[in-house]
N, C-alpha and C positions, 0 to 999 in steps of 0.2 A: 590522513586523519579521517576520521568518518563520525557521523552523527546517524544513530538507531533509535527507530521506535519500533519496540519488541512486540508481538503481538496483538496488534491494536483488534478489538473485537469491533465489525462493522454489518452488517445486514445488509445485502446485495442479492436481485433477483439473480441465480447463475444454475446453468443445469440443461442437460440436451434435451429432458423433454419437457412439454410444455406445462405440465401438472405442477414440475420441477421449481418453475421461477414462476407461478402460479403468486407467488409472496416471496418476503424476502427472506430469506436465510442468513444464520450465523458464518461468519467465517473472522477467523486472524489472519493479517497485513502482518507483514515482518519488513521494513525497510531498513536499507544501509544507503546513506548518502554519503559518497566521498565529497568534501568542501576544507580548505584551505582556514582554520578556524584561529590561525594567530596573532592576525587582526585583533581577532577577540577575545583572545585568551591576554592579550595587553587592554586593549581598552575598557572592557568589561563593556560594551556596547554588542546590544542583538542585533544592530548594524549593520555589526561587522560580522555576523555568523546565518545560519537558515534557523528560521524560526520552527521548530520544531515542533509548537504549538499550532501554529497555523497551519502547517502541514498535518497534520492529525484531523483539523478539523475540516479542511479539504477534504480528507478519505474519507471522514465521516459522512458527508454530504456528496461522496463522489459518483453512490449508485442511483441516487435520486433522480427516476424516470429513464430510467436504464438496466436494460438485461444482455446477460452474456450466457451463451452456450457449454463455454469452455472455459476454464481456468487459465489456459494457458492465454487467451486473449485478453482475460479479466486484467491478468499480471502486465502481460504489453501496453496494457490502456494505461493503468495506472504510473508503470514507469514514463511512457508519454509524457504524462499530464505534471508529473513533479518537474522533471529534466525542462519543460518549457516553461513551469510557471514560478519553480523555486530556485532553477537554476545551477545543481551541483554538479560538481565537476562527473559525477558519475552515480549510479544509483543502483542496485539490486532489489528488485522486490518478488518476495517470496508470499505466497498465497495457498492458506491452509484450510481447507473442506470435512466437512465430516460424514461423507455418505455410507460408510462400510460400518456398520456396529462392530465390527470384531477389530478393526485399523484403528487407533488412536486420531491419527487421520491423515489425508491424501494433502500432497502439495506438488508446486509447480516454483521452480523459481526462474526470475527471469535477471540475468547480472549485466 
């Protein structure tokens, strides 16, 4: 079972040079959390599942006085910070940039 939030749009300083994270930039979060949700699917209690809200609002406030060089670390941090503080059995998080006019845009994922 997995619980997603699909491109969450977040502004985070990220970028190798330093002009780059100069301010913060757009990018979309794509998470997958595997979690055991049958608990919940009987109780109807957020108890018993990961609050998917709170999780949002974590990533929202996650760049706050924080800069990353590379996406690929950006994505490591983030997965970190869910798997210790939300707790799912497993997590993938994919992180999507928009530096190339012509690329729709660049990503990294981390599973």
């Amino acid at each position: 079972m997995k619980i997603s939030i699909v491109d969450l749009e977040v502004f985070y300083r990220v970028g190798v040079p330093e002009e780059e994270r100069a301010k913060p930039q757009r990018l979309l979060l794509a998470i997958e959390m595997q979690f055991d949700f049958s608990a919940a699917a009987k109780t109807d209690s957020i108890a018993d599942t990961i609050d998917y809200f709170a999780v949002s609002q974590r990533l929202l406030k996650f760049g706050e006085g924080k800069s990353w060089k590379l996406i690929e670390k950006l994505a490591a941090d983030v997965r970190g910070m869910i798997l210790s503080e939300f707790k799912p059995q497993g997590v993938s998080v994919e992180v999507k940039k928009f530096p190339i006019p012509q690329a729709r845009y660049v990503s990294v994922v981390v599973p």
